[in-house]
C-alpha positions in Angstrom: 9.4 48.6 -23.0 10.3 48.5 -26.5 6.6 49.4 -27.6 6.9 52.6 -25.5 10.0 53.5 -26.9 8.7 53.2 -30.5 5.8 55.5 -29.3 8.3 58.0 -27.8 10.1 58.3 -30.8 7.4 58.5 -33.1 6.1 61.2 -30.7 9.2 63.2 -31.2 8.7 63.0 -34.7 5.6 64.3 -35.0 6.6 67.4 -32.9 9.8 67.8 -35.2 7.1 67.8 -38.5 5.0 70.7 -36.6 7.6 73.0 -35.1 8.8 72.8 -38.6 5.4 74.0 -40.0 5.4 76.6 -37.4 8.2 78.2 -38.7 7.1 78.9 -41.7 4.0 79.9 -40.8 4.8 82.4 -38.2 6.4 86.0 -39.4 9.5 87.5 -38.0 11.9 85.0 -39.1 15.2 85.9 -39.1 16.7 85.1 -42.7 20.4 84.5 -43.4 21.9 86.1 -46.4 24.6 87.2 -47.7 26.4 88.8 -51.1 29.7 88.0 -53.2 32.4 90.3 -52.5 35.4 90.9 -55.0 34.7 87.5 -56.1 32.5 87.8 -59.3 33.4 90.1 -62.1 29.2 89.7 -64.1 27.7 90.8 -61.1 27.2 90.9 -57.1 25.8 87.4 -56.5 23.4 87.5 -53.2 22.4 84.4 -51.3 19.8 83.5 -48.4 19.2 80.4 -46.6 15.8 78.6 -48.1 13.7 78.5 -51.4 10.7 80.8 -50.6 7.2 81.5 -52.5 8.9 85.3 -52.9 11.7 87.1 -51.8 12.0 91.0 -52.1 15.2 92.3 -52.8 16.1 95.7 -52.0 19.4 97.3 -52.7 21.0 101.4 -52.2 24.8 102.7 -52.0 23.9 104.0 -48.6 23.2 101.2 -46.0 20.2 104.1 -45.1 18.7 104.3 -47.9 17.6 101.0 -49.9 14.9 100.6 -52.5 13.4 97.7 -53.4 14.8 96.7 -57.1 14.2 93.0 -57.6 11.5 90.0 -56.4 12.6 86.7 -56.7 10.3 83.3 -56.8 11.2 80.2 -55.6 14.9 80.4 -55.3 17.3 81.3 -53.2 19.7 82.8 -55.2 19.9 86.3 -57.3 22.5 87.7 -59.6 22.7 91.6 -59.7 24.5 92.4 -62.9 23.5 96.4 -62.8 26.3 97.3 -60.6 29.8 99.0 -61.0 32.7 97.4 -59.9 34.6 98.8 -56.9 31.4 99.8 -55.8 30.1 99.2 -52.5 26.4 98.1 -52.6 24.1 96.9 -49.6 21.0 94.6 -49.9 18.3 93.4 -48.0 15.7 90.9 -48.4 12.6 90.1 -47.4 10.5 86.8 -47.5 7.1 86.0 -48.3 4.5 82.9 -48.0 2.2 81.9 -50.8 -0.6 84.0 -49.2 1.5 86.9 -49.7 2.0 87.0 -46.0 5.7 88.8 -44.8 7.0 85.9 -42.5 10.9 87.1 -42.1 13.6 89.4 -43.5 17.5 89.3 -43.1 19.8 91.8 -41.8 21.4 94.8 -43.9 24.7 93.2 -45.7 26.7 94.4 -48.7 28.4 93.4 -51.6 30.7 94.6 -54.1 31.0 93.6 -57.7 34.9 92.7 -58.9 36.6 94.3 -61.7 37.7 92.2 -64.9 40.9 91.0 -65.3 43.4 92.9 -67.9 43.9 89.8 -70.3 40.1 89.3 -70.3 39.0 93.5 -71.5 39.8 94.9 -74.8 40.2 98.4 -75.7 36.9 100.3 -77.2 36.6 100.9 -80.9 34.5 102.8 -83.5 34.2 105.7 -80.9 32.5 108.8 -82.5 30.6 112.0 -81.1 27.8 114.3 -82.3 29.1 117.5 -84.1 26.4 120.4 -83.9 23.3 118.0 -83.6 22.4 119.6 -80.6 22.9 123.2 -78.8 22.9 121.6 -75.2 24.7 118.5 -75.3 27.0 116.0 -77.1 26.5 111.7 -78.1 29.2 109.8 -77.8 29.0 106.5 -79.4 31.3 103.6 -79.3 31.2 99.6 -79.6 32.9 97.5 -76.7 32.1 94.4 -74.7 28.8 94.5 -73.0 30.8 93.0 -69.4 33.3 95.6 -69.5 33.3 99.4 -67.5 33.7 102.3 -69.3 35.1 105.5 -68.4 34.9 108.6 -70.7 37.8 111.3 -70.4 37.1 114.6 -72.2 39.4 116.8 -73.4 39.4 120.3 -74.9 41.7 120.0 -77.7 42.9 116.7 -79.4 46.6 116.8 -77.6 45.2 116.1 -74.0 46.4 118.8 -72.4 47.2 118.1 -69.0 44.2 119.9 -67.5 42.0 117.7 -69.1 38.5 116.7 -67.6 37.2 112.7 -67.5 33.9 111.6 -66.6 32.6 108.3 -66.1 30.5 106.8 -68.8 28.1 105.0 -65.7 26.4 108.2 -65.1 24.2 109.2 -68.4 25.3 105.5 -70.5 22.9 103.2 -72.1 23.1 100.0 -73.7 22.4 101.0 -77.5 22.4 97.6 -79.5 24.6 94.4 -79.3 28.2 95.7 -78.4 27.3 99.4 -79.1 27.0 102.1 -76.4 26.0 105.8 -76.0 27.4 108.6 -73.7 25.8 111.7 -73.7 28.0 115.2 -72.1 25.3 117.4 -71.1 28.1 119.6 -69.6 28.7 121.1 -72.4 28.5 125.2 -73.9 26.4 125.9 -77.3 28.8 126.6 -80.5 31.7 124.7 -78.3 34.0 121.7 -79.7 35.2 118.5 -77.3 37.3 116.1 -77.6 36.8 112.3 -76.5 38.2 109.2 -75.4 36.5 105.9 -74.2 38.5 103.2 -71.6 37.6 99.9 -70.6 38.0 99.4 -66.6 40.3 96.2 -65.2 42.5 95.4 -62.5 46.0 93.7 -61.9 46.6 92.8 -59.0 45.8 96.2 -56.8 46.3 98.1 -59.8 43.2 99.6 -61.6 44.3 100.8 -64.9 42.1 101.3 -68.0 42.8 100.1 -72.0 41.7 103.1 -74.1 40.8 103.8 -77.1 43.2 104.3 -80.3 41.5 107.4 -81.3 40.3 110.8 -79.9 36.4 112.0 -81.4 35.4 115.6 -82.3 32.4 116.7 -80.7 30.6 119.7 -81.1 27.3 121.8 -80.3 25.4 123.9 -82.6 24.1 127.8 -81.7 21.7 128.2 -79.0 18.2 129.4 -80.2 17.9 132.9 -80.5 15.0 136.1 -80.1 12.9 133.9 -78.1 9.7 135.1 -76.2 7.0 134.0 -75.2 3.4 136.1 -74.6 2.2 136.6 -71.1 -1.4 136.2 -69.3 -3.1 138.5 -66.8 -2.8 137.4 -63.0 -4.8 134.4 -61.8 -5.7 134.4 -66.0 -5.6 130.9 -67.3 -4.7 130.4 -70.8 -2.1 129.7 -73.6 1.2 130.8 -73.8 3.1 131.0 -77.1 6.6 130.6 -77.4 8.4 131.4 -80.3 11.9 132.1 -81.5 14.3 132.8 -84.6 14.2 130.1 -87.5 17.6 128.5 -87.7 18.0 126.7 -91.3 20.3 124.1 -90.1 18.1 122.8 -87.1 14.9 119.9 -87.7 14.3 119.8 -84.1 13.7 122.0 -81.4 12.6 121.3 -77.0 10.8 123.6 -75.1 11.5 123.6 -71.3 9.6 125.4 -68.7 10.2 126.3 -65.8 8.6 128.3 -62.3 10.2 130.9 -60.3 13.6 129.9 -59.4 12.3 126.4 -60.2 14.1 123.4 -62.3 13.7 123.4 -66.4 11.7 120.2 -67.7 10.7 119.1 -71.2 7.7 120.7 -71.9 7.0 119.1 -75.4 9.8 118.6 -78.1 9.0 120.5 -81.8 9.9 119.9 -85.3 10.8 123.2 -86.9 7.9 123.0 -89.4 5.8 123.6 -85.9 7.3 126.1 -84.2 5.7 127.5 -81.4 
């Protein structure tokens, strides 16, 4: 009796082992994951259940509409530190063998990034702006911590007027060097003056507030180009078109955009002024 006990659990063993196998082996595996919400102010941190060969991370503001962004080896654990806090953002991920076969994915779930604490974000310095380097926008520059938010409010005198216009520094910002960072206002008028400010994002309690800057930066766009023109081609002709336009002494550098009928404007080729065409 006890030798077919021993035989029966040994038995059940060997089945455990192989449905085990099976698992992995077999695609449409339903993966549990999951994100960090409110809880981590570097990043959204997303989870799933198991260390995989590869794991596909995709990732979208709208639950819809998700790109893949990210692909993960042998781990089961990813920090996303290119999000905004206060943000809503939804992932899903998708698993892989070593053959580079798709045996599972997870569900859609979100996750949303926290903001810093007051005590631990420190009010931007050194902020300056472009004045007349370009016609169609304006760089603002400043240096802050590299875990912080920024917002930038523009103004169109120095008093901040109480109609005053503020745009966040997320949506054309860039990581210049160390602690430095770059805005850059293309809402903007040739021959026109700004002024700017730059906040760091936190939150007390419910409260999100921002520390700003001590001082307000001049910006300001040079002239438009002007007398430009450009020779035309016969129909159905192809050819070369030149484009040419008045010298201005204080410019070096000049872009040429192009556009079709009732189309968008993109950079054709960018000029120096010695080759003006």
């Amino acid at each position: 009796m006890k030798r077919y006990s021993i035989l029966f659990i040994s038995l059940l063993f060997l089945m455990s082992c192989s449905q085990v196998v099976l698992d992995y082996s077999q695609t449409g595996l339903k993966i549990n994951a999951s994100a960090s919400y409110d809880e981590n102010d570097t990043g959204i941190m997303i989870k799933w259940d198991g260390d995989f060969v590869k794991v596909v991370v995709s990732k979208g503001t709208n639950s819809a509409k998700l790109s893949q962004f990210a692909t993960v080896e042998v781990q089961s654990s990813f920090l996303d530190a290119d999000t905004t806090p206060g943000v809503d953002y939804y992932y899903f991920v998708e698993v892989y063998s070593a053959s580079g076969k798709k045996i599972g994915e997870s569900s859609v779930f979100k996750g949303r990034r926290a903001y810093r604490a007051a005590a631990d974000v420190s009010a931007p310095v050194s902020v300056s702006a472009s004045d007349g380097d370009y016609s169609d926008k304006v760089v603002v520059k400043w240096s802050g911590n590299v875990l912080d938010t920024f917002v930038v409010y523009r103004y169109d005198t120095a008093s901040e007027p109480a109609g005053s216009t503020s745009r966040k520094a997320s949506e054309n910002l860039s990581f210049v060097d160390d602690e430095e960072f770059e805005y850059v206002d293309y809402d903007v008028e040739p021959d026109s003056a700004y002024y700017y400010r730059v906040g760091a994002v936190y939150k007390e309690g419910e409260i999100v507030g921002t520390k700003l800057s001590a001082d307000i930066a001049r910006g300001a766009t040079s002239d438009a180009p002007t007398g430009v023109k450009a020779t035309t081609l016969a129909d159905n002709t192809p050819g070369e078109i030149t484009v040419s336009w008045d010298t201005d002494n204080n410019a070096v550098y000049f872009t040429v955009c192009r556009a079709a009928e009732d189309g968008e404007y993109s950079v054709v080729a960018p000029y120096a002024k010695e080759k003006k065409k």
